[in-house]
C-alpha positions as a Python dict, from the first residue, in 0.01 Angstrom:
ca = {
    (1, 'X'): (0, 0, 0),
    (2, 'X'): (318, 161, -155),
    (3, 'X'): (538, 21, 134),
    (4, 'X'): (410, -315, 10),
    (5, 'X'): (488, -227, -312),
    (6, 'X'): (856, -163, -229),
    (7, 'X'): (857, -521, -15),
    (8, 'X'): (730, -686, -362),
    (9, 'X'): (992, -508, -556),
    (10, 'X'): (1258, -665, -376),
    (11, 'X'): (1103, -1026, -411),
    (12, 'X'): (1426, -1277, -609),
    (13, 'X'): (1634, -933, -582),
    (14, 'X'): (2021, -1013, -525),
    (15, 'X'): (2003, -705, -288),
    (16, 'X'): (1892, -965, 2),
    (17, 'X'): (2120, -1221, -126),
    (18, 'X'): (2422, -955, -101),
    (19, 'X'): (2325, -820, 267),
    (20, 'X'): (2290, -1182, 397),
    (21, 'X'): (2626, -1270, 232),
    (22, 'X'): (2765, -975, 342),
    (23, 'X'): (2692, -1047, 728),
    (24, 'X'): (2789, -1391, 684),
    (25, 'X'): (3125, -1351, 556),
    (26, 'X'): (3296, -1143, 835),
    (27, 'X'): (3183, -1391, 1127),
    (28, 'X'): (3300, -1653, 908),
    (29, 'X'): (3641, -1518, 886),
    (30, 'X'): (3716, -1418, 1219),
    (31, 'X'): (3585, -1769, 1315),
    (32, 'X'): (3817, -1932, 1087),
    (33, 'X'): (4090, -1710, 1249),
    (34, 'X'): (3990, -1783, 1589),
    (35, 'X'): (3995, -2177, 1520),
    (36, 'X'): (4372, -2089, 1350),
    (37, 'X'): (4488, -1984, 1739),
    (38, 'X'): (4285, -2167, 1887),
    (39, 'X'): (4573, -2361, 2118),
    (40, 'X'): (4661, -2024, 2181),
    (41, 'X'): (4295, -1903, 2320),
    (42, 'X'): (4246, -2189, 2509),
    (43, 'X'): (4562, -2184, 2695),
    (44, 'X'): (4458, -1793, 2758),
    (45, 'X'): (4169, -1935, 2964),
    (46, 'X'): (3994, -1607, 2917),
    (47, 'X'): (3676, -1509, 2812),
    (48, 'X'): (3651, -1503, 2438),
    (49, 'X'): (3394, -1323, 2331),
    (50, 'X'): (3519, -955, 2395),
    (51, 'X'): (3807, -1054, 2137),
    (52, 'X'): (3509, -1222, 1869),
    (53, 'X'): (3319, -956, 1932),
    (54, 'X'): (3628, -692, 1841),
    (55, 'X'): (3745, -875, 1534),
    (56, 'X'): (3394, -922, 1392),
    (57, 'X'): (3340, -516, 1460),
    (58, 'X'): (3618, -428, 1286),
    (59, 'X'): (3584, -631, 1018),
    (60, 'X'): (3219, -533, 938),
    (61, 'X'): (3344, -171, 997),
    (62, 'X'): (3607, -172, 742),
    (63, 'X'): (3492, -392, 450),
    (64, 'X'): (3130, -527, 477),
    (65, 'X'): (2934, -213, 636),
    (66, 'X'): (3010, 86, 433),
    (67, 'X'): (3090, -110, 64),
    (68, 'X'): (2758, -294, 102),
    (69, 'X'): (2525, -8, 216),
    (70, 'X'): (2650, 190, -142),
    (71, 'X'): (2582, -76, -351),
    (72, 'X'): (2241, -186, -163),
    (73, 'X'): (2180, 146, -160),
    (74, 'X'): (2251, 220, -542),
    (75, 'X'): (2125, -144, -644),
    (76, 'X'): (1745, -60, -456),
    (77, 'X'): (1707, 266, -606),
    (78, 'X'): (1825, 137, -949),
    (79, 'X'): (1525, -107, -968),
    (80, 'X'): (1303, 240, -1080),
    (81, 'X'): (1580, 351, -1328),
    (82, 'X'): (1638, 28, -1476),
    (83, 'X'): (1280, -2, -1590),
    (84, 'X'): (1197, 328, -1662),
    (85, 'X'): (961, 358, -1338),
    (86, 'X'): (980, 651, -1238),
    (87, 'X'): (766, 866, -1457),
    (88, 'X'): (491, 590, -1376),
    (89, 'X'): (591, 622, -992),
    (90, 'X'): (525, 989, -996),
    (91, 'X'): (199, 969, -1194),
    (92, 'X'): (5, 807, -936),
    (93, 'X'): (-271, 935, -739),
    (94, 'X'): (-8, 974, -416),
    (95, 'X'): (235, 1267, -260),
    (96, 'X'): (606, 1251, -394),
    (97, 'X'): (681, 1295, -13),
    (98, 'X'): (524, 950, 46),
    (99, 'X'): (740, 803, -266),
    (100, 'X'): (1057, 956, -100),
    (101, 'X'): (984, 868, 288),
    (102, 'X'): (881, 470, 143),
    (103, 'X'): (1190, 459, -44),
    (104, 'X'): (1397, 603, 247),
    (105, 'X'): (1212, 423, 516),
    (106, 'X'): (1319, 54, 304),
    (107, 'X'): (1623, 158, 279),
    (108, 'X'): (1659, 211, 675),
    (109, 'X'): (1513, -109, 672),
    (110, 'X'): (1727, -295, 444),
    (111, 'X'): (2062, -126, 676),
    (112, 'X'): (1871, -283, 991),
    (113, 'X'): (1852, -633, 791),
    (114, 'X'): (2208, -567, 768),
    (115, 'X'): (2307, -524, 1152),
    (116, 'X'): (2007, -795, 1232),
    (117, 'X'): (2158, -1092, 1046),
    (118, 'X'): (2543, -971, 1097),
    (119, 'X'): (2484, -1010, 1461),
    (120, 'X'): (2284, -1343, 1405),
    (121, 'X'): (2581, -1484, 1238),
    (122, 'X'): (2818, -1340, 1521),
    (123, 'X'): (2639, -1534, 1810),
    (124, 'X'): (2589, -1840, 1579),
    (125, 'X'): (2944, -1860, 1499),
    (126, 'X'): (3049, -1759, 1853),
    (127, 'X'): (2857, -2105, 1995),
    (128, 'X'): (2971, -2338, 1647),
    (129, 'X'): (3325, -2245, 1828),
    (130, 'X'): (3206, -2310, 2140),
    (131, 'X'): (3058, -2657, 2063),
    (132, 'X'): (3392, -2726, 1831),
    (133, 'X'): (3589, -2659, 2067),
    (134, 'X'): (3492, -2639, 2451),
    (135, 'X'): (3809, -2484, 2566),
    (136, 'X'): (3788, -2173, 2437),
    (137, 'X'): (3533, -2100, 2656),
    (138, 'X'): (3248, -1921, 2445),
    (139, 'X'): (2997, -2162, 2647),
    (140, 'X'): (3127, -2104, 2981),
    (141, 'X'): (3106, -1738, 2936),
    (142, 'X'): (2839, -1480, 2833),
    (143, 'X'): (2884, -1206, 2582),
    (144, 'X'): (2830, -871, 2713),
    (145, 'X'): (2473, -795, 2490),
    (146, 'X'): (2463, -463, 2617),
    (147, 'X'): (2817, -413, 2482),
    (148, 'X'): (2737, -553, 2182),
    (149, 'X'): (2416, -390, 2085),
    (150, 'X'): (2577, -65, 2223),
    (151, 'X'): (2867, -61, 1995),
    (152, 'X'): (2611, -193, 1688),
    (153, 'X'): (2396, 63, 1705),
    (154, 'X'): (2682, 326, 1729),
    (155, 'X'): (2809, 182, 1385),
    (156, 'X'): (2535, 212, 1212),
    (157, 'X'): (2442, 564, 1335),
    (158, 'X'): (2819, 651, 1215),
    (159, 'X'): (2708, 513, 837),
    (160, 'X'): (2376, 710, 829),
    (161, 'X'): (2581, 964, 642),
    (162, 'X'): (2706, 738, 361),
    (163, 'X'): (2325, 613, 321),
    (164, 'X'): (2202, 939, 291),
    (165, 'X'): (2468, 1078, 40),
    (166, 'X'): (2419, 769, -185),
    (167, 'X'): (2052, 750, -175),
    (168, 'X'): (2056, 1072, -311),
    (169, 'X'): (2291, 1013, -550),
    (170, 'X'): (2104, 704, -641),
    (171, 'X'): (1771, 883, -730),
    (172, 'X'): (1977, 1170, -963),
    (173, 'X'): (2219, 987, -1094),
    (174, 'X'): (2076, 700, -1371),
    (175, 'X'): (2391, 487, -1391),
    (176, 'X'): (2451, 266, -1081),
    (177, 'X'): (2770, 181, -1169),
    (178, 'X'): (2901, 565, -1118),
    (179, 'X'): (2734, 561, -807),
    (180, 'X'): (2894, 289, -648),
    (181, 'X'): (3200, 387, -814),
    (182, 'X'): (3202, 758, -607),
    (183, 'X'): (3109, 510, -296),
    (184, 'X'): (3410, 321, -374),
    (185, 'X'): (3672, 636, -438),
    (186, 'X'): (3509, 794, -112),
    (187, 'X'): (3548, 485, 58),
    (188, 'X'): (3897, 430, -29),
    (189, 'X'): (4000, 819, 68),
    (190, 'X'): (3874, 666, 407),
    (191, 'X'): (4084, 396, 425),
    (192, 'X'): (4383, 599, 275),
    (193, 'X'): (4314, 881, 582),
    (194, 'X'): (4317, 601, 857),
    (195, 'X'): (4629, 730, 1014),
    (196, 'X'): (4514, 1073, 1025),
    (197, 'X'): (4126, 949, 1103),
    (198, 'X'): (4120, 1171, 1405),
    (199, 'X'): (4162, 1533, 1159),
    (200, 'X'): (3890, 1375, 943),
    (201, 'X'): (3594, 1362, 1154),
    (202, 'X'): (3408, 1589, 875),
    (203, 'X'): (3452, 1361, 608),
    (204, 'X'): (3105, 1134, 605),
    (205, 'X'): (3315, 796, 504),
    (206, 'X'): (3510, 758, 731),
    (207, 'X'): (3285, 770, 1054),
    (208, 'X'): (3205, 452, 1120),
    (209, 'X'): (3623, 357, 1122),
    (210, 'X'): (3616, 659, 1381),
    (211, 'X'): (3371, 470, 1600),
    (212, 'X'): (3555, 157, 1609),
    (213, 'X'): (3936, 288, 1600),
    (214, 'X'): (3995, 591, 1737),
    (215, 'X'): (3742, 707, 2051),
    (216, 'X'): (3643, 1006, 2040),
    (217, 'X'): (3531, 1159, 2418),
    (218, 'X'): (3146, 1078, 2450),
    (219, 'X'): (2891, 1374, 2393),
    (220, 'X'): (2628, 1176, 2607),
    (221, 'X'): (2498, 817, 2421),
    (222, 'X'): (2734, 922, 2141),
    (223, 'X'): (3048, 1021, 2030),
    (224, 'X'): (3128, 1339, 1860),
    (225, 'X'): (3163, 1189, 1464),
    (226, 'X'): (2813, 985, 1525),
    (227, 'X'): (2597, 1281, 1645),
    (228, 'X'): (2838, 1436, 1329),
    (229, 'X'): (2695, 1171, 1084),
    (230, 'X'): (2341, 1170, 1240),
    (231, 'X'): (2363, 1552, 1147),
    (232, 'X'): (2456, 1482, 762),
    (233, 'X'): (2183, 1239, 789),
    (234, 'X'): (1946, 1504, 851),
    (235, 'X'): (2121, 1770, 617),
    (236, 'X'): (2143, 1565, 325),
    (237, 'X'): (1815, 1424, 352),
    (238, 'X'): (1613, 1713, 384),
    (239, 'X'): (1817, 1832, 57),
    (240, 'X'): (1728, 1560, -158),
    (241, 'X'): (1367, 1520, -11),
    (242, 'X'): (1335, 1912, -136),
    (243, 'X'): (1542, 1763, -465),
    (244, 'X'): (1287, 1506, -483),
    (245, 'X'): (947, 1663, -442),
    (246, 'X'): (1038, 2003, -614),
    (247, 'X'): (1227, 1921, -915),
    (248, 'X'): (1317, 1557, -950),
    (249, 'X'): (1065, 1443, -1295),
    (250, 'X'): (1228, 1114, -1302),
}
Protein backbone atom coordinates (compact mmCIF):
# COMPACT_ATOMS: atom_id res chain seq x y z
CA UNK A 1 0.00 0.00 0.00
CA UNK A 2 2.82 2.56 0.75
CA UNK A 3 4.66 1.63 -2.54
CA UNK A 4 1.39 2.75 -4.16
CA UNK A 5 1.43 5.61 -2.28
CA UNK A 6 4.86 6.68 -3.58
CA UNK A 7 3.56 5.72 -7.43
CA UNK A 8 0.54 8.30 -6.66
CA UNK A 9 2.90 10.87 -5.36
CA UNK A 10 4.63 11.10 -8.48
CA UNK A 11 1.31 11.40 -10.59
CA UNK A 12 1.73 15.27 -12.94
CA UNK A 13 5.33 15.36 -11.13
CA UNK A 14 8.01 17.06 -13.54
CA UNK A 15 10.37 14.32 -12.11
CA UNK A 16 9.01 11.93 -15.08
CA UNK A 17 8.89 14.75 -17.42
CA UNK A 18 12.77 15.51 -16.60
CA UNK A 19 13.98 11.66 -16.84
CA UNK A 20 12.11 11.21 -20.18
CA UNK A 21 13.64 14.52 -21.43
CA UNK A 22 16.71 13.67 -20.13
CA UNK A 23 17.00 10.26 -22.20
CA UNK A 24 15.68 11.90 -25.12
CA UNK A 25 18.04 14.60 -25.52
CA UNK A 26 21.42 12.71 -25.82
CA UNK A 27 20.11 10.28 -28.70
CA UNK A 28 18.83 13.28 -30.23
CA UNK A 29 22.11 14.91 -30.39
CA UNK A 30 24.32 12.34 -31.42
CA UNK A 31 21.67 11.65 -34.14
CA UNK A 32 21.79 15.09 -35.30
CA UNK A 33 25.63 14.68 -35.34
CA UNK A 34 25.57 11.51 -37.10
CA UNK A 35 23.17 12.99 -39.94
CA UNK A 36 25.99 16.15 -39.92
CA UNK A 37 28.72 13.30 -41.33
CA UNK A 38 26.63 11.43 -42.68
CA UNK A 39 28.49 11.45 -46.42
CA UNK A 40 31.26 10.63 -44.36
CA UNK A 41 29.59 7.31 -42.61
CA UNK A 42 28.23 6.15 -45.57
CA UNK A 43 31.27 6.24 -47.62
CA UNK A 44 32.88 4.30 -44.38
CA UNK A 45 30.55 1.43 -45.34
CA UNK A 46 30.90 0.17 -41.83
CA UNK A 47 28.68 -0.83 -39.33
CA UNK A 48 27.31 2.12 -37.45
CA UNK A 49 26.02 1.27 -34.52
CA UNK A 50 29.23 0.56 -32.37
CA UNK A 51 30.04 4.40 -33.09
CA UNK A 52 25.96 5.45 -32.04
CA UNK A 53 26.20 3.35 -29.46
CA UNK A 54 29.74 5.11 -28.14
CA UNK A 55 28.61 8.66 -28.65
CA UNK A 56 25.21 8.12 -27.01
CA UNK A 57 27.30 6.37 -23.87
CA UNK A 58 29.34 9.06 -23.45
CA UNK A 59 27.08 11.55 -23.70
CA UNK A 60 24.58 10.10 -21.13
CA UNK A 61 27.76 9.45 -19.00
CA UNK A 62 28.93 12.91 -18.86
CA UNK A 63 25.87 15.22 -18.82
CA UNK A 64 22.44 13.43 -18.61
CA UNK A 65 23.22 10.40 -16.08
CA UNK A 66 24.82 11.80 -13.05
CA UNK A 67 23.13 15.70 -13.22
CA UNK A 68 19.70 14.08 -13.57
CA UNK A 69 19.89 11.29 -10.90
CA UNK A 70 20.80 14.45 -8.16
CA UNK A 71 18.11 16.42 -9.06
CA UNK A 72 15.50 13.35 -9.47
CA UNK A 73 16.91 12.27 -6.61
CA UNK A 74 16.62 15.62 -4.53
CA UNK A 75 13.29 16.63 -6.47
CA UNK A 76 11.48 12.93 -5.18
CA UNK A 77 12.52 13.24 -1.74
CA UNK A 78 11.58 16.97 -1.66
CA UNK A 79 7.88 16.12 -2.34
CA UNK A 80 7.76 15.12 1.81
CA UNK A 81 9.69 18.35 2.76
CA UNK A 82 7.84 20.60 0.63
CA UNK A 83 4.58 19.76 2.32
CA UNK A 84 5.55 19.18 5.60
CA UNK A 85 4.98 15.22 5.27
CA UNK A 86 7.10 13.83 7.07
CA UNK A 87 5.96 14.05 10.63
CA UNK A 88 2.57 12.59 9.13
CA UNK A 89 4.76 9.85 7.22
CA UNK A 90 6.31 8.73 10.43
CA UNK A 91 3.07 8.72 12.45
CA UNK A 92 1.52 5.94 10.73
CA UNK A 93 0.77 2.60 11.92
CA UNK A 94 4.05 1.21 9.72
CA UNK A 95 8.05 0.53 10.39
CA UNK A 96 10.35 3.58 9.42
CA UNK A 97 12.40 0.73 7.73
CA UNK A 98 9.47 0.20 5.32
CA UNK A 99 9.28 4.22 4.74
CA UNK A 100 13.08 4.15 3.96
CA UNK A 101 13.30 0.77 1.76
CA UNK A 102 9.81 2.32 -0.35
CA UNK A 103 11.49 5.49 -0.78
CA UNK A 104 14.82 3.83 -1.78
CA UNK A 105 13.28 1.06 -3.73
CA UNK A 106 11.34 4.19 -6.11
CA UNK A 107 14.15 5.73 -6.36
CA UNK A 108 16.02 2.53 -7.89
CA UNK A 109 13.10 2.52 -9.87
CA UNK A 110 12.94 5.92 -11.13
CA UNK A 111 17.20 5.37 -12.16
CA UNK A 112 15.89 2.13 -14.12
CA UNK A 113 13.13 4.46 -15.92
CA UNK A 114 16.14 6.35 -16.67
CA UNK A 115 18.38 3.59 -18.48
CA UNK A 116 14.84 1.99 -19.84
CA UNK A 117 13.72 4.97 -21.95
CA UNK A 118 17.49 6.27 -22.71
CA UNK A 119 18.01 3.05 -24.47
CA UNK A 120 14.44 3.22 -26.09
CA UNK A 121 15.37 6.45 -27.61
CA UNK A 122 18.90 5.02 -28.68
CA UNK A 123 17.39 2.14 -30.86
CA UNK A 124 14.54 4.47 -32.05
CA UNK A 125 16.87 7.02 -33.22
CA UNK A 126 19.39 4.41 -34.45
CA UNK A 127 16.45 3.02 -37.11
CA UNK A 128 14.88 7.00 -37.82
CA UNK A 129 18.69 7.13 -39.28
CA UNK A 130 18.44 4.09 -40.78
CA UNK A 131 15.11 4.73 -42.62
CA UNK A 132 16.51 8.54 -43.40
CA UNK A 133 19.16 7.45 -44.72
CA UNK A 134 19.78 3.73 -45.95
CA UNK A 135 23.44 4.08 -46.48
CA UNK A 136 24.60 4.34 -43.33
CA UNK A 137 23.78 1.05 -42.76
CA UNK A 138 21.92 0.91 -39.25
CA UNK A 139 19.31 -1.51 -41.12
CA UNK A 140 21.72 -3.73 -42.70
CA UNK A 141 23.46 -4.29 -39.49
CA UNK A 142 22.54 -5.40 -35.93
CA UNK A 143 23.60 -3.71 -32.76
CA UNK A 144 25.49 -5.82 -30.48
CA UNK A 145 22.48 -5.99 -27.45
CA UNK A 146 24.67 -7.84 -25.36
CA UNK A 147 27.21 -5.00 -25.72
CA UNK A 148 24.84 -2.63 -25.14
CA UNK A 149 22.99 -3.85 -22.14
CA UNK A 150 26.49 -4.89 -20.81
CA UNK A 151 27.98 -1.51 -20.86
CA UNK A 152 24.29 0.00 -19.49
CA UNK A 153 24.14 -1.83 -16.70
CA UNK A 154 27.87 -1.14 -15.82
CA UNK A 155 26.92 2.68 -15.88
CA UNK A 156 24.44 2.63 -13.78
CA UNK A 157 26.10 0.34 -11.18
CA UNK A 158 29.07 3.09 -11.40
CA UNK A 159 26.23 5.94 -10.32
CA UNK A 160 24.77 3.86 -7.43
CA UNK A 161 27.15 5.89 -5.34
CA UNK A 162 25.92 9.36 -6.33
CA UNK A 163 22.19 8.00 -5.66
CA UNK A 164 22.99 6.88 -2.44
CA UNK A 165 24.97 10.02 -1.22
CA UNK A 166 22.14 12.32 -2.44
CA UNK A 167 19.27 10.38 -1.22
CA UNK A 168 20.66 10.80 1.96
CA UNK A 169 21.34 14.12 1.67
CA UNK A 170 17.89 14.60 0.36
CA UNK A 171 16.06 13.21 3.49
CA UNK A 172 18.49 15.56 6.06
CA UNK A 173 18.88 18.30 4.25
CA UNK A 174 15.28 20.49 3.80
CA UNK A 175 16.42 22.76 0.96
CA UNK A 176 16.65 21.01 -2.45
CA UNK A 177 18.32 23.57 -3.98
CA UNK A 178 21.63 22.97 -1.66
CA UNK A 179 21.35 19.55 -2.47
CA UNK A 180 21.56 19.67 -6.00
CA UNK A 181 23.91 22.41 -5.65
CA UNK A 182 26.67 19.88 -3.65
CA UNK A 183 25.59 17.39 -6.69
CA UNK A 184 26.56 20.01 -9.02
CA UNK A 185 30.11 21.19 -7.23
CA UNK A 186 30.82 17.29 -6.84
CA UNK A 187 29.94 16.78 -10.24
CA UNK A 188 32.01 19.43 -11.64
CA UNK A 189 35.28 18.29 -9.38
CA UNK A 190 34.57 15.18 -11.67
CA UNK A 191 34.71 16.73 -14.73
CA UNK A 192 37.64 19.06 -13.59
CA UNK A 193 39.69 15.53 -12.49
CA UNK A 194 39.04 13.90 -15.99
CA UNK A 195 42.65 13.93 -16.91
CA UNK A 196 43.73 12.47 -13.78
CA UNK A 197 40.33 10.10 -13.61
CA UNK A 198 42.51 7.08 -13.20
CA UNK A 199 44.07 8.51 -9.35
CA UNK A 200 40.40 9.24 -8.55
CA UNK A 201 38.76 6.00 -8.47
CA UNK A 202 37.71 6.84 -4.65
CA UNK A 203 35.90 9.78 -5.42
CA UNK A 204 31.98 8.52 -5.86
CA UNK A 205 31.36 11.20 -8.90
CA UNK A 206 33.36 10.42 -11.01
CA UNK A 207 32.77 6.56 -11.54
CA UNK A 208 30.59 6.31 -14.06
CA UNK A 209 33.25 8.67 -16.45
CA UNK A 210 35.73 5.82 -15.21
CA UNK A 211 33.51 3.17 -16.77
CA UNK A 212 33.19 4.75 -20.03
CA UNK A 213 36.79 6.50 -20.42
CA UNK A 214 39.39 4.99 -18.87
CA UNK A 215 39.14 0.83 -18.41
CA UNK A 216 40.02 -0.27 -15.58
CA UNK A 217 41.25 -4.31 -15.67
CA UNK A 218 37.97 -6.38 -14.97
CA UNK A 219 37.50 -7.89 -11.35
CA UNK A 220 35.08 -10.58 -12.88
CA UNK A 221 31.47 -8.91 -14.39
CA UNK A 222 32.95 -5.61 -13.18
CA UNK A 223 35.54 -3.29 -13.10
CA UNK A 224 37.38 -2.19 -10.09
CA UNK A 225 35.52 1.61 -9.60
CA UNK A 226 31.91 -0.25 -10.15
CA UNK A 227 32.30 -3.02 -7.49
CA UNK A 228 33.99 0.48 -5.74
CA UNK A 229 30.61 2.36 -6.17
CA UNK A 230 28.42 -0.76 -5.51
CA UNK A 231 30.42 -0.73 -2.12
CA UNK A 232 29.49 3.09 -1.27
CA UNK A 233 26.13 1.99 -2.27
CA UNK A 234 26.02 -0.34 0.48
CA UNK A 235 28.09 1.90 3.00
CA UNK A 236 26.15 4.89 2.63
CA UNK A 237 22.95 3.29 2.65
CA UNK A 238 23.14 1.33 5.60
CA UNK A 239 24.29 4.82 7.26
CA UNK A 240 21.39 6.75 6.42
CA UNK A 241 18.90 3.75 6.84
CA UNK A 242 20.44 3.74 10.67
CA UNK A 243 20.11 7.86 10.18
CA UNK A 244 16.67 7.27 9.22
CA UNK A 245 15.10 4.82 11.60
CA UNK A 246 17.14 5.95 14.75
CA UNK A 247 17.14 9.60 14.74
CA UNK A 248 15.67 11.17 11.65
CA UNK A 249 11.99 12.97 13.32
CA UNK A 250 11.37 14.61 10.09
Amino acid sequence: MQFQTEILKLKNNFILWLIAAAAFLVPMLVTFDFIEHAKEIIEAKANPWPDFWKEALKGFTVFSGPLVIVMVTCMYINIEHKYNAWKYLLTLPQKKSSIYFNKLGMNLILLSLLYLLFLLFFFFDGILLGLAYPGMGFLRHLPDFSFIFYMAFRTLIAFLGILAIHFWLSIRIKNMFINIGIGLFGICIAIMLYRKMEQAVYYPYIDGLLTVFYKYPQQGFLAQNEIYSGGVFLFISLLSYLDFTKKFRG
